[in-house]
C-alpha positions in Angstrom: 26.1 -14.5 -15.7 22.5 -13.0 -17.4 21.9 -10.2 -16.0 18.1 -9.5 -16.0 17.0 -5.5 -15.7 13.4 -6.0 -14.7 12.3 -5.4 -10.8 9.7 -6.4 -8.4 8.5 -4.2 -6.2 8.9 -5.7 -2.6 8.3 -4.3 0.9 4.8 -4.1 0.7 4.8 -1.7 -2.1 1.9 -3.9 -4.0 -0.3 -3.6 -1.4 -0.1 -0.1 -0.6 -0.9 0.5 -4.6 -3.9 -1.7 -4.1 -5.1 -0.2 -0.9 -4.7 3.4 -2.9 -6.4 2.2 -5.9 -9.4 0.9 -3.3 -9.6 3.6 -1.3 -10.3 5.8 -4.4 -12.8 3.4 -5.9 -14.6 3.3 -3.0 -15.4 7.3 -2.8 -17.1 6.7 -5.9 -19.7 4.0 -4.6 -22.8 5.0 -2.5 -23.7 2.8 0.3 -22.4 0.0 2.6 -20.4 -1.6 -0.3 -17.9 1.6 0.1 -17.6 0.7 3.6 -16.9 -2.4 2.7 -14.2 -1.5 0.1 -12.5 1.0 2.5 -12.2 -1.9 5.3 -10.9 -4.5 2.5 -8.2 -1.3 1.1 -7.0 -0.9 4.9 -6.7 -4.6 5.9 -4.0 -4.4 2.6 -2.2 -2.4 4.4 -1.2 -5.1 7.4 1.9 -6.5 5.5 3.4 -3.4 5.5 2.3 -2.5 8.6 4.0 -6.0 9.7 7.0 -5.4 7.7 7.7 -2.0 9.4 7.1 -3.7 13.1 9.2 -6.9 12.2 12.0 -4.5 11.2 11.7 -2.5 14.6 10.2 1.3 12.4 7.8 3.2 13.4 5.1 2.0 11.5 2.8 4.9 11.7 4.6 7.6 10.4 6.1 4.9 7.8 2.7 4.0 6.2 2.2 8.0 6.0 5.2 8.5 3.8 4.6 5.4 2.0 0.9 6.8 1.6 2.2 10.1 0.3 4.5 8.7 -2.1 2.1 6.4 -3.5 0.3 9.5 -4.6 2.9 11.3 -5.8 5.2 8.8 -7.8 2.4 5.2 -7.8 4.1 2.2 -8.4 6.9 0.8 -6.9 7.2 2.4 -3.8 7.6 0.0 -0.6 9.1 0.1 2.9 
């Protein structure tokens, strides 16, 4: 059997490095458009949010860590 070494990041992990990457953009634009990025960067974070409820977590204080490790390690990081 091939063994293949190469991972996907799962639980949500993709859209929490998106919402990150957003949120950060968006301090740097003046204006309604950095409203507009900061909505788009949170609504992101719904399939986690999801993921977390469907698996019976606290959500809250899972997107928090998930949040804090996204800033400390990036990447890769889901729920």
């Amino acid at each position: 059997v091939p063994q293949n070494d190469s991972v996907v990041a799962g639980g949500g992990a993709i859209e929490m490095e998106l919402s990150k990457y957003l949120r950060d953009y968006s301090r740097t634009i003046p204006g309604k458009q950095q409203l507009l990025i900061g909505a788009y960067a949170k609504a992101l974070e719904i399939i986690p949010r999801q993921l977390c409820d469907n698996a019976g977590f606290d959500a809250t204080n899972i997107l928090n860590k998930l949040r804090a490790k996204h800033a400390q390690v990036g990447r890769g990081v889901g729920s």
